[in-house]
C-alpha positions, -999 to 999 in steps of 0.1 A, spaced: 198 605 130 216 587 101 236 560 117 268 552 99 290 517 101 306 525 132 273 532 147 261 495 139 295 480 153 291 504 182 259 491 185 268 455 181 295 453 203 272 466 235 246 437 217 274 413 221 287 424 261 250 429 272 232 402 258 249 376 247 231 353 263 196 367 255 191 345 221 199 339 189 221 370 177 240 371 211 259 337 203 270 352 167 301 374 158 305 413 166 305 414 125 272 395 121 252 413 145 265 448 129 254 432 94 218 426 113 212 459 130 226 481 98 201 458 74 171 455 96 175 496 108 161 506 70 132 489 70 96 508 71 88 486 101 121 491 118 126 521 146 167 519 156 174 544 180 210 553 199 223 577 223 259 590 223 285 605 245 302 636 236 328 620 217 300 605 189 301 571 207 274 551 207 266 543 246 231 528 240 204 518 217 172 503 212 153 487 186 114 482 181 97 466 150 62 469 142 61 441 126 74 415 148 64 385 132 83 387 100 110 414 104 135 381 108 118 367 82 121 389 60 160 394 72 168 363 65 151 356 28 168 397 15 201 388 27 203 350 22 235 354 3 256 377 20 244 357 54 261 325 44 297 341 44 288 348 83 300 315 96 295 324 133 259 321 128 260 287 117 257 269 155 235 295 168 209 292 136 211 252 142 209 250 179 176 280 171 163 253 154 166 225 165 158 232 198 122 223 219 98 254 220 68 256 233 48 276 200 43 307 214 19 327 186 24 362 186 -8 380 196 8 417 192 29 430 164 49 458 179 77 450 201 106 468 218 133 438 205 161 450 218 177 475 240 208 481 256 237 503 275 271 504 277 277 492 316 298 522 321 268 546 317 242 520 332 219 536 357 220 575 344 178 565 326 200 562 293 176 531 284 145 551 298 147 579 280 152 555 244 123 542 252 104 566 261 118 586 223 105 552 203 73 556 223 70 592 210 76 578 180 51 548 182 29 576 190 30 599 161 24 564 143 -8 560 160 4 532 180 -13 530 213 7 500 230 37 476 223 57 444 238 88 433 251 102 397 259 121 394 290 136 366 309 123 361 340 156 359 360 161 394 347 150 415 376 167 446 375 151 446 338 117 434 347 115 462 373 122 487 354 96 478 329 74 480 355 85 516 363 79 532 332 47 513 330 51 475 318 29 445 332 35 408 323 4 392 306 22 360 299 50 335 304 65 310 278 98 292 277 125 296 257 157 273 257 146 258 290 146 295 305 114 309 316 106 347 298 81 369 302 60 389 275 55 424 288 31 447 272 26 488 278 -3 510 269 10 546 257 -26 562 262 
């Protein structure tokens, strides 16, 4: 499905109400994020998927990259002139780096980023059954198992994950927040 402009600020404003305090693009504008999720959706590495009510709303979305360790990357050094007019991301890329982190190296390269649903259709398996489309996709790909972050405060998250199959293989910190890294076998 082709996504249009509205889709991304669709998808940015659920981004912005349902994680806005789950890192770096939650603290920037409802513009910025759209900018993000309509630039990083056409990349090869890049699988943006969205369900919608029957009025053509967006009402959820998730996002996976294969290639987790340079999708912001490479974000950042295509768009490096168009992202400097985006002055909500100015205290948010700062306090990203500036911040203490433990170095967490990533050990996988496919991860499900980002997902979320509009609260007003949260607990109808909208966010199941996206994932469970980007693993049939991951699938076709020849992709046999991905990751997810997750903080660990985040139960009703972290037991879902478990449901559809997740276990946590690790624990680093992030902002002094404690997060887990999830991974899932698809075979």
């Amino acid at each position: 499905m082709r996504l249009n402009k509205n889709d991304f600020n669709e998808i940015a404003t659920i981004h912005k109400s349902n994680l806005k305090n789950s890192g770096f693009l939650g603290q920037c504008s409802i513009k910025f994020i759209s900018f993000f999720y309509e630039k990083v959706s056409i990349y090869k590495s890049s699988i943006m998927l969205v369900e919608k009510n029957n009025q053509g709303k967006v009402i959820g979305f998730c996002f996976f990259s294969e290639k987790i360790d340079e999708y912001y990357k490479k974000f950042f050094f295509q768009n490096f002139l168009e992202i400097i007019f985006y002055t909500s991301i100015y205290f948010p890329l700062t306090s990203h780096f500036r911040r203490k982190k433990k170095l967490t190296k990533h050990i996988h390269k496919v991860e499900l980023v980002q997902i979320a649903v509009d609260s007003r259709y949260q607990g109808k398996r909208i966010g199941a059954e996206l994932i469970k489309k980007g693993e049939n996709i991951l699938l076709k790909k020849g992709i046999s198992q991905y990751y997810l972050q997750v903080f660990a405060e985040n139960n009703i998250a972290i037991k879902l994950y478990q449901k559809i199959g997740f276990y946590i293989i690790g624990e680093f910190e992030v902002n002094n927040r404690e997060k887990y890294l999830m991974k899932k076998s698809l075979k």
